[in-house]
N, C-alpha and C positions, 0 to 999 in steps of 0.2 A: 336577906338570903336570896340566893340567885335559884330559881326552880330546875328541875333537872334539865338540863337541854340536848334538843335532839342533835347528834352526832352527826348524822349522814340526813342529808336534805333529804323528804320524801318524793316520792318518784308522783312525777306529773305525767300525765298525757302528752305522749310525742304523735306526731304525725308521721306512718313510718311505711313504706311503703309496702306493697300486698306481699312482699316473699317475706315476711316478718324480719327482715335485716334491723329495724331501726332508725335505719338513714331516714334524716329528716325529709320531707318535700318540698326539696325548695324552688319547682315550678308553683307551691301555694303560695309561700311567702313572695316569690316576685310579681305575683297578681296584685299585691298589696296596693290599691287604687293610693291617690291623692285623697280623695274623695274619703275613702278610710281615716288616714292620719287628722284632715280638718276636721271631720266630726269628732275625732277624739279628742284633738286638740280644744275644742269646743266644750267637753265634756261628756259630748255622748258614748253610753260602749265604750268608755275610755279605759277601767279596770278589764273588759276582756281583752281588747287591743295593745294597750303597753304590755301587760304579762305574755300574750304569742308574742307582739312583734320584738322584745329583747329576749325573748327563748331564741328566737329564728336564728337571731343575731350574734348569739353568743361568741359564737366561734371565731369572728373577725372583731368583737368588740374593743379588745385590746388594742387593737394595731391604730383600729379608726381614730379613736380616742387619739392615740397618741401623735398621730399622724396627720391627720384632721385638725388639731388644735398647734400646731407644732410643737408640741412637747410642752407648753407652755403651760398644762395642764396640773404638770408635779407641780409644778413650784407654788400652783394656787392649792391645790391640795398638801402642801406643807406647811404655808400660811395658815389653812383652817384649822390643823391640830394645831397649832402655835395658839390661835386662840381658845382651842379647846379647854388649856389650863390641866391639863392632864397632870402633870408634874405636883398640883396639889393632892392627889391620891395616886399616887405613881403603880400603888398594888390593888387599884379594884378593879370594876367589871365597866366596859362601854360598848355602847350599840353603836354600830355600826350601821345607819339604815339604809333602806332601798342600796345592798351592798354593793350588788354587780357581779364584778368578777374580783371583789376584794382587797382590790386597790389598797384602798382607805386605810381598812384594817388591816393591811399586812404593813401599810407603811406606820402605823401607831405600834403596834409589837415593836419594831426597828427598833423604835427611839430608844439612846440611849436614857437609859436609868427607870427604863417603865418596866415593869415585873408582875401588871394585871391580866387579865383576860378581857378578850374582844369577841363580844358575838358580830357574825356579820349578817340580817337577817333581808332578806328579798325573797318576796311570793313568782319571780321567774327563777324558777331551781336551776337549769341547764347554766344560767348565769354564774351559779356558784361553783358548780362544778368548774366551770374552767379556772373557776379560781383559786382550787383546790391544789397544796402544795407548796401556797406562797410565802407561809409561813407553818409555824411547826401546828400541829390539830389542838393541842392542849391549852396553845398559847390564842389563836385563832378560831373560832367556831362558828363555822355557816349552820344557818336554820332557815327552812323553808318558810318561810310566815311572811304575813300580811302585815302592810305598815296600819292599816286599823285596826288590828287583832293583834297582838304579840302577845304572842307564849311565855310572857315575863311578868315574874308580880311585881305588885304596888313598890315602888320607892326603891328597887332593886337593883339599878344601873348607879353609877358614878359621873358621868356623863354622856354625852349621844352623837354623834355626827352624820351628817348625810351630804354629800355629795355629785349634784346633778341628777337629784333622785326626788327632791320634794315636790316637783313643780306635776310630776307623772302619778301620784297621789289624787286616786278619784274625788275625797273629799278632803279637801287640802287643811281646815279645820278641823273635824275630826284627827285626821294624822296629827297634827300639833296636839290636839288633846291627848291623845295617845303617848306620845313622847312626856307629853308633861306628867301620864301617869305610872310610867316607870322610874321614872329621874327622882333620886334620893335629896333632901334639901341641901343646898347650896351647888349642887350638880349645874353644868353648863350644858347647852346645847345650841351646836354649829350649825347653821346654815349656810352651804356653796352652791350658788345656782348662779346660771348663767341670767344677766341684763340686758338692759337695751341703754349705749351708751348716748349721756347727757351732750357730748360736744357733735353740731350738725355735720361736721365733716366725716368721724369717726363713724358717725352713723350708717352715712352713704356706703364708706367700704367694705362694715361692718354687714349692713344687710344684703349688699352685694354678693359677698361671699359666701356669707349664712344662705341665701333663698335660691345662690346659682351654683356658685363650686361645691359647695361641702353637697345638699343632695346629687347634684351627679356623679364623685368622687364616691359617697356614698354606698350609694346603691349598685356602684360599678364592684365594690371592694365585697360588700356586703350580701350580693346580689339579693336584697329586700327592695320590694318596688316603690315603699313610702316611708322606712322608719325615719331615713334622711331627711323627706319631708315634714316627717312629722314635730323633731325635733325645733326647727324655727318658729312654728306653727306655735307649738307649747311655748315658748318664750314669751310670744309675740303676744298669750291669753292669760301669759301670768301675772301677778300683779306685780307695781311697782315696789321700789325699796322699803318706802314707807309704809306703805298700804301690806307690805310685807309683816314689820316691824308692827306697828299698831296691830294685826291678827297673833303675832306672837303674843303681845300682850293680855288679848282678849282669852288670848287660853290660858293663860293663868300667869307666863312670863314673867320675869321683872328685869330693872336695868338693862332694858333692851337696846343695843346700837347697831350700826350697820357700816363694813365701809365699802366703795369700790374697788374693783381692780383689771390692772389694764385698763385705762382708762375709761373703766364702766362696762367691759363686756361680761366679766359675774360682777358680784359681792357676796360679800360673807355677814352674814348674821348670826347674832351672841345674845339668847336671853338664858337666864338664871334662876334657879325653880328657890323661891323665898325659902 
């Protein structure tokens, strides 16, 4: 059984200016150092840093994303539910993690012949909100919570997906264990993060873009002074495919694979709870 879930994200702390408007400050967010994003990238301060700096962001997240990636983005996130295997419980319940702005989850609702519910859960609330709409509430469900804490009992999900969201997980094992203690037996759970691709040439244009264009585009679009930076930064300290894959394992996983795509700038990872 799925525990009651909360409706409406709880309200976080905004930074709002002194006439009590609301409106966020985003001369703080554009102070946002380099210096910021590498320590977190690093792992320092890293859960206060991701949760402000994709609050700040929220508002332009969408477009970045899609704009930023050249769209190329859907088609990898259609690919991850494709693995998801969802089709074998077409009517239960799936997490949706480090949601965002609900992408994920609004595109699993979509599918034909699915009839379950999708929690979508990220501890940066302002994120949900704009995500708010994209599909219908009943079928869709944002929850403010922690990818180390989820407000879900034991063995309650169907399967889980995450999406450019595992790698910003302060304790990147814990969150796996976490995941493995919601997921019902035989449940899947998707991993889509961005890679660092294996061919040398790919690499060159590949980091070029990542460490020149996209932070200035960025920051420009976004006006955040480092989440852009932060972004390559996190890649650049994640682990490998493998070293991915073997941690899945360690948290209790099984049948673990992995493939790339685009020629290695994410992949998707598949383990399956025994």
């Amino acid at each position: 059984m799925v525990p009651p879930i909360v409706e409406t994200p709880p309200p976080v702390e905004d930074r709002a200016s002194p006439d009590g408007s609301g409106r966020r400050d985003a001369a703080a967010a554009a102070t946002a150092t380099a210096a910021d994003a590498a320590a977190a990238a690093a792992g320092h301060g890293k859960h206060a840093y991701v949760q402000r700096m994709f609050s700040d962001i929220a508002p332009r997240y969408d477009l970045l994303n899609h704009v930023l990636s050249l769209n190329i983005d859907r088609a990898w996130r259609r690919r991850a539910l494709r693995a998801l295997a969802w089709d074998r419980v077409p009517g239960g319940h799936y997490l949706d993690l480090c949601a965002g702005t609900l992408d994920v989850g609004a595109m699993l609702v979509r599918q034909a012949g699915f009839t379950g519910r999708v929690i979508g859960a990220d501890f940066a609330v302002p994120m949900l909100r704009y995500g708010k709409g994209k599909a219908p509430a009943d079928r869709l469900t944002p929850v403010g919570a922690d990818a180390l804490a989820l407000p879900l009992a034991d063995g309650s999900m169907d399967g889980a997906i995450v999406a450019f969201g595992i790698r910003n997980v302060a304790d990147l094992d814990a969150g796996l264990r976490e995941v493995r203690r919601v997921l019902t037996r035989g449940a899947r759970f998707v991993i889509l993060e961005f890679s660092t691709p294996p061919s040398r040439l790919v690499r060159l244009g590949y980091h070029a873009y990542f460490h020149h264009v996209l932070p200035a585009v960025g920051r420009l679009v976004s006006g955040h002074g480092s989440a852009y930076t932060y972004l390559p930064m996190s890649v650049a300290h994640f682990p490998t495919e493998q070293v991915l894959a073997d941690r899945l394992t360690a948290a209790g996983f099984r049948d673990v694979t992995w493939q790339r795509v685009s020629f290695g700038v994410a992949a998707i990872h598949v383990g399956v709870v025994p």
